[in-house]
N, C-alpha and C positions, 0 to 999 in steps of 0.2 A: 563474446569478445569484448565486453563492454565494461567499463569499470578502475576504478583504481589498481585494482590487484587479480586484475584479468589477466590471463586464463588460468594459473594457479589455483587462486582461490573457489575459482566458479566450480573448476571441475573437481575440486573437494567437496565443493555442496554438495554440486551433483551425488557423487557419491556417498554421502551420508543419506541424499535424501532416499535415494534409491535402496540402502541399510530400512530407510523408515518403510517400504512398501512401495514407494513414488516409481514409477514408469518412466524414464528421464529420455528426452532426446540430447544431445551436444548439438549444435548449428555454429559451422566456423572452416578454418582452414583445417582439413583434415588432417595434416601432416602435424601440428601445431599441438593438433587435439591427443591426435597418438600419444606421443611423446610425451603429452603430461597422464595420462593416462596409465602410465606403464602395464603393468600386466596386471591391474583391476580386474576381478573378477567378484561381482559380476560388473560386466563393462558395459555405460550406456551406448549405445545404436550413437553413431557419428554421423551426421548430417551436412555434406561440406557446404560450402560457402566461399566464395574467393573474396570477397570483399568486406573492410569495417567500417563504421560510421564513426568519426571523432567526438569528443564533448566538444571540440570549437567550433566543426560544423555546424554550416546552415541546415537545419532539420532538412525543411521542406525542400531545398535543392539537394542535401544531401539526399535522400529516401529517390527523389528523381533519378539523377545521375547513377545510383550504386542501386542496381534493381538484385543484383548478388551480394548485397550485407547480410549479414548473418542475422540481423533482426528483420530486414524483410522477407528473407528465407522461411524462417521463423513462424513468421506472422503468418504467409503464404499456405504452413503446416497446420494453422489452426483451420482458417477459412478452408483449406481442402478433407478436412475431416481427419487428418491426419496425429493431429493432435488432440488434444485435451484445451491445452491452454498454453502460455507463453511468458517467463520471468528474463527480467533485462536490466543489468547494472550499468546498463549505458545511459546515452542522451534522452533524457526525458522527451524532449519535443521530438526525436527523432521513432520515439515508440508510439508517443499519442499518433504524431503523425500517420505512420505506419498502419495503425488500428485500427484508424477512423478508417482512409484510403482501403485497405482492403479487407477489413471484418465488413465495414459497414456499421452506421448506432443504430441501435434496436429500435424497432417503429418506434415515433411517438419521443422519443429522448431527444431533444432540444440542444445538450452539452453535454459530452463526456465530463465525468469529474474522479477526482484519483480520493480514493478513498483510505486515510492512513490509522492505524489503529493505536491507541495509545491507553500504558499499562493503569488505569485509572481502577483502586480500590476496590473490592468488591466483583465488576466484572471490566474486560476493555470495554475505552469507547471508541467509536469509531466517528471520525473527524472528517467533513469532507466540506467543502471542495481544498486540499491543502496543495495546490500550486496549478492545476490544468487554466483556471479561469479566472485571471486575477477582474477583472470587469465582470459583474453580472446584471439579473434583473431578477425581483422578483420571482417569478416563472420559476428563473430557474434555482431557485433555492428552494422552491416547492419539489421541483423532481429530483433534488439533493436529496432532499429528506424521506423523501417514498423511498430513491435506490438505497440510501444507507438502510431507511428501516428494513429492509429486506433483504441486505447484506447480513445486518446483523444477524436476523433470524435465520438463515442459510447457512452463515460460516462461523456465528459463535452460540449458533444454539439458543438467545434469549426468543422466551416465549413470544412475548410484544413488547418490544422497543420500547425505548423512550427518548421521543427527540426534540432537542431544544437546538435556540437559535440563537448562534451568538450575539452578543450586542453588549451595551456599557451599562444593561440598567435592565431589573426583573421586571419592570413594569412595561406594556403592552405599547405604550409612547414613545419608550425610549428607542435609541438609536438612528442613525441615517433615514432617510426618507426609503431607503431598500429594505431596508430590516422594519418597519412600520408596517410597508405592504406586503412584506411578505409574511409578518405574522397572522395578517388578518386570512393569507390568503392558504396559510399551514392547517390557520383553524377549522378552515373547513374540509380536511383534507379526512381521508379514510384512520390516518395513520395516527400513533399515540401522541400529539404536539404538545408538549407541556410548558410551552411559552418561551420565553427571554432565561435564559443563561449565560454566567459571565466567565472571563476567562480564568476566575479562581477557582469555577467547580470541575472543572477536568483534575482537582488533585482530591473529588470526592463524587461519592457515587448516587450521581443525579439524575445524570443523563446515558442513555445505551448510547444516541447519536448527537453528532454535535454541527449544525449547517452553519456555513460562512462562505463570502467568495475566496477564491483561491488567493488573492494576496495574503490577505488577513490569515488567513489559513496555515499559508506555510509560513511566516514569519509565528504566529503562535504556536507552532508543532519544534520549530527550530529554539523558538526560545526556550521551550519547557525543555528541549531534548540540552541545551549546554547549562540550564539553571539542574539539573538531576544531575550533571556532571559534575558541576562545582558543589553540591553537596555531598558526593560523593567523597571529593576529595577534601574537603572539610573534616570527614568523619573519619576517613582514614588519617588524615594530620593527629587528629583528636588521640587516633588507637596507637601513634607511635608512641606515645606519651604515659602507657597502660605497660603493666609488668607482663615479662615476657609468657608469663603462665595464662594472666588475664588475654591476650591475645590470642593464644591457641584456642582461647572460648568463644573468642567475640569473631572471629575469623569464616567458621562457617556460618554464621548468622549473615557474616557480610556479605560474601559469594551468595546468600539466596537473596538478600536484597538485592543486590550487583543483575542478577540476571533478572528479576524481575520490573526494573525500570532499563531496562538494556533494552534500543529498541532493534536492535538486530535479535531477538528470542519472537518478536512477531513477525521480520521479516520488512517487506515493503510493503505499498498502498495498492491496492485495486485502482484497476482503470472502471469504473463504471458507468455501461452505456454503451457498451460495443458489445456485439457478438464474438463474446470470443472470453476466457478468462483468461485479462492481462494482467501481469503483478511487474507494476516497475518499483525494484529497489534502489536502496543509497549507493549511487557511485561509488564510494570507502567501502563497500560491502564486503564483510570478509567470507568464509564460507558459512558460521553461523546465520548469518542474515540471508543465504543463497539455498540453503538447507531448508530455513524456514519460508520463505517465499515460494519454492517449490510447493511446500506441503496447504502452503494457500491458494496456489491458483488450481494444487490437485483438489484441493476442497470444495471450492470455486466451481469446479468443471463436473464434480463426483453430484453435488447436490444441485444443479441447474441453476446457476444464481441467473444466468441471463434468462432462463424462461419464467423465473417467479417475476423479477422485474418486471418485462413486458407482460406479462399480465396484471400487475401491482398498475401499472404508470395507464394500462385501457382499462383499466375500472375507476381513473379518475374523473 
């Protein structure tokens, strides 16, 4: 129930994702759910719910107060075995919240952090912390980079990662006194650390993962996602200006660009560091993005990302 263009849009994901092979629950007002559902066939299992949680809402009192939201319903269906995993276009603080309280973080994980993937040349990277932990420490950019490198490997197939650590400068010295000690403390780490990375190689194929606190995180994720926009429409401006023949040419070249910087074709970011595969998407999610987020937390839950992790994070 959560989202700009909730419930419409979710239960067309739904349903697409479930075209793709996805096993879907619904978690919501039943009645609500029906009725956009029509006569789907096949139609996912309805799980009701009497309660939502708003994006004005206070998370943490919200998730108290409303023990019948449909994300702590939700959430409820992971931890009881019931599920796989859990996708949510609602209140971010109201999911992390949720996840922590009743997945539980995997031994040994210090901060959950939301793991967002972005369509970087070559293969995605995968960016984390992008908005869970705007403060961090050291520490914890160390267990950023073990969970991503082991995301990566789990849900996009790379052999061995390659994870670098944001900062303003390739060199070992540069950046905040956070990003100093946590270079030195990456180097020693099991994982592929390939040092300092700056925020222009995410538009080149450097790095599989990319660590940073969550502030820094989501304001770089946000930024590259409206500078793709505006070149988009640059290029478009550019093709009204091309004879009407030239643009029936140039047209599907555009649509495959279009979808492949579109960050609704990956979906949303992992919560990583809970038991449980959480995928919280963009609020504006339409069902492309609700489609796609499904098929990651099924990913997620098909290949054990939370049991590689906890064994990745005790053998450090």
């Amino acid at each position: 129930m959560g989202g700009d263009n909730a419930p419409l849009e979710t239960v067309a994901g739904a349903l697409e994702a479930i075209g793709d092979g996805v096993d879907v629950l619904l978690v919501g007002p039943s009645d609500v759910l029906t009725k956009r559902l029509g006569n789907a066939d096949p139609a996912p299992v309805i799980v009701p719910a009497s309660e939502t949680i708003g994006m004005g809402d206070d998370p943490a009192r919200a998730v108290r107060e409303k023990p019948d939201s449909s994300v702590a319903v939700a959430t409820r269906l992971v931890a009881d075995g019931r599920a796989g995993g859990i996708v949510s276009a609602g209140s971010t603080g109201a999911v992390m919240t949720t996840a922590v309280l009743t997945l539980k973080r995997i031994p040994g994980v210090l901060r959950p952090a939301i793991a967002s993937i972005w369509p970087t040349p070559g293969s995605p990277t995968i960016i984390l912390d992008s908005g869970a932990n705007p403060e961090v420490k050291p520490e914890h950019l160390v267990q950023f980079g073990v969970m991503g490198s082991v995301a990566s490997s789990a849900i996009l197939g790379v052999g061995r990662p390659r994870v670098g650590l944001l900062s303003i400068g390739e060199e070992a010295g540069k950046g905040r006194l956070l990003e100093r000690e946590a270079h030195a403390r990456l180097s020693d780490t099991p994982i592929d650390f390939i040092g300092n990375v700056e925020g222009r190689d995410v538009a080149e194929d450097v790095a599989d993962v990319i660590v940073t606190d969550g502030f820094t995180g989501n304001v770089f994720l946000k930024t590259a996602e409206g500078i793709a926009r505006m070149v988009s429409r640059y290029v478009l401006e550019a093709m009204s200006r091309l004879d009407a023949d030239l643009q029936a040419d140039v047209l599907p070249l555009m649509a495959e660009m279009r979808d492949r910087i579109d960050w609704e074709t990956y979906g949303g970011g992992h919560l990583l560091g809970v038991n449980g595969a959480v995928v919280i998407t963009h609020g504006s999610s339409t069902r492309k993005s609700i489609r796609s987020s499904l098929g990651m937390a099924a990913t997620a839950a098909d290949h054990d990302l939370v049991g590689k992790i906890e064994t990745s994070l005790a053998e450090l």
